[in-house]
Each structure stands twice: as structure tokens, then as C-alpha cells.
C-alpha positions as CSV (number, residue, x, y, z in Angstrom):
1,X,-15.1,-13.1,38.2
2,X,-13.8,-11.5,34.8
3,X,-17.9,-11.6,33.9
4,X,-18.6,-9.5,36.8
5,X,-15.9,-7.0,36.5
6,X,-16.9,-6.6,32.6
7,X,-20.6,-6.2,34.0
8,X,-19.7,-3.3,36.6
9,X,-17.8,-1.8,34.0
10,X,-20.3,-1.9,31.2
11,X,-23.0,-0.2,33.8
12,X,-20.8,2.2,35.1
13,X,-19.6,3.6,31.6
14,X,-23.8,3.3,30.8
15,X,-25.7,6.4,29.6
16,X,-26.8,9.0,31.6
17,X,-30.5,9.1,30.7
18,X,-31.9,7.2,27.5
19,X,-35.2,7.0,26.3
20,X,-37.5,5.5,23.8
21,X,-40.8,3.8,22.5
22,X,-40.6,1.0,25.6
23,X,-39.9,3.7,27.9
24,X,-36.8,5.0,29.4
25,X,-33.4,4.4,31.2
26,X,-31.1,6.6,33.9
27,X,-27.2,6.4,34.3
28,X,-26.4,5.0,37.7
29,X,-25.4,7.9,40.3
30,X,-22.0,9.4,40.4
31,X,-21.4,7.7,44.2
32,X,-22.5,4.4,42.6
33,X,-19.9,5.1,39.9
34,X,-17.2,5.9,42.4
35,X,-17.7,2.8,44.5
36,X,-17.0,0.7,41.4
37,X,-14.1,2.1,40.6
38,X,-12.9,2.0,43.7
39,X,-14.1,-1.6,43.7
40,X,-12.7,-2.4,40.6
41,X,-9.2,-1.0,41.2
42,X,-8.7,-3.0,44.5
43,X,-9.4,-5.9,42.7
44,X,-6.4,-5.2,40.1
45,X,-4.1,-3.9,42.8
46,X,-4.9,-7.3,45.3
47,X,-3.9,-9.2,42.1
48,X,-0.6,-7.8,41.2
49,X,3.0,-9.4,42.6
50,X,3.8,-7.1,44.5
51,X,1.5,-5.6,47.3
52,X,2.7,-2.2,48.0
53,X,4.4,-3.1,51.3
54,X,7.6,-4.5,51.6
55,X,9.6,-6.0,54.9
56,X,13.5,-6.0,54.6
57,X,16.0,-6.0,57.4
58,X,18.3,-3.2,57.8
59,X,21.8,-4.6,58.8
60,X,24.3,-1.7,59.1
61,X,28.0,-1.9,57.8
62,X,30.0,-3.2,60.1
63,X,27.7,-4.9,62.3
64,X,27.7,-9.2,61.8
């Protein structure tokens, strides 16, 4: 998995148009480059401890 996040990365930080004696190269779209960030940073967040939601019971004073 750590291959395939390095990959996305890699591509999406990529140049936006290169050229040269075997011919020549465009950046991948801005949507493209959205989507794998997007991608990327639910992968991180889906990782972590703690998930962003969290359950507790309210018991008021008082009560037993």
C-alpha cells in the first residue's frame, strides 16, 4: 500500500508539461489531482486512533 500511495503522490506533484528529444509529457488534470488528495487523506484519517466520532453517555448529577 505505502508503494501506491508514494506512486499517486509522485504523479500528482508531476510536471505540468515536459518535453524533449523522445517527445513529450502533460501534468495530470487539476480534478485528477484533487481526487488523490482526497484519496490520499482518507487513507491517513481511516488509519489514525481515533475516528472523529465519539459515543459517551451522558449521566446527569444526581441521577444513579
Amino acid at each position: 500500500m505505502a508503494e501506491l500511495d508514494d506512486t499517486i503522490r509522485e504523479n500528482a506533484q508531476g510536471p505540468a508539461k515536459a518535453s524533449g528529444d523522445t517527445g513529450s509529457v502533460e501534468q495530470h488534470k487539476l480534478p485528477d489531482q484533487i481526487a488523490a488528495d482526497r484519496y490520499l487523506a482518507s487513507k491517513t484519517a481511516a488509519k489514525s486512533k481515533s475516528r472523529g466520532l465519539v459515543f459517551n453517555k451522558f449521566v446527569p448529577p444526581g441521577t444513579t
